[in-house]
N, C-alpha and C positions, 0 to 999 in steps of 0.2 A: 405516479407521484413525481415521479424524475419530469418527466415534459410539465408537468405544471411549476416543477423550480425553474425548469429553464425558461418557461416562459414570465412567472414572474420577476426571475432578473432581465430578461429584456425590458422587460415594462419600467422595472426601477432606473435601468441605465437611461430609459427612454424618458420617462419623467425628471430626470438629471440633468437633459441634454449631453449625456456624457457617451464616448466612444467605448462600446463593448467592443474587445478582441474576441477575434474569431470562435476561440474555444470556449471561453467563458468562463469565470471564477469558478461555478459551481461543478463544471465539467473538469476540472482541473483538481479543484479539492476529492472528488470521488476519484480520481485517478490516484491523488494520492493514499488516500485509504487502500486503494485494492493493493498498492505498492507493499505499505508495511504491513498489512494483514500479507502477502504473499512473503515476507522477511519473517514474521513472528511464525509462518507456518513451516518454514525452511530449518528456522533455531529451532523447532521443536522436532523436525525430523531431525536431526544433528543429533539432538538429545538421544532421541528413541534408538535410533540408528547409526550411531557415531561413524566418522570416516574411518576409515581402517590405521591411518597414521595417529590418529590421536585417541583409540581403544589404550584402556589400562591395560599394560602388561601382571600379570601374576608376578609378587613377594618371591615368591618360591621355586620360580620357573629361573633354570641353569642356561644361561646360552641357548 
């Protein structure tokens, strides 16, 4: 399915007479999906797993 996007936006820039960059809008939009799908998978390790400087300390814990 991917090589038939990329091919139909060659075809549209081509039927535009318009200059496609190298990488391609559609090759760039999936770039950024995998971006913040890899950010919204990092916040939820955070969540799960927090870093050790920002774990709650214990009410009740003295020094």
């Amino acid at each position: 399915m991917y090589k038939k996007l990329l091919k139909l936006e060659q075809e549209v820039f081509k039927f535009y007479s318009k200059e496609l960059e190298p990488e391609g809008i559609i090759t760039k939009w999936v770039a950024k999906i995998k971006q913040k799908r890899e950010e919204m998978l990092d916040q939820i390790g955070n969540l799960i797993n927090p870093p050790s400087h920002l774990r709650v300390r214990s009410r009740f814990r003295k020094f």
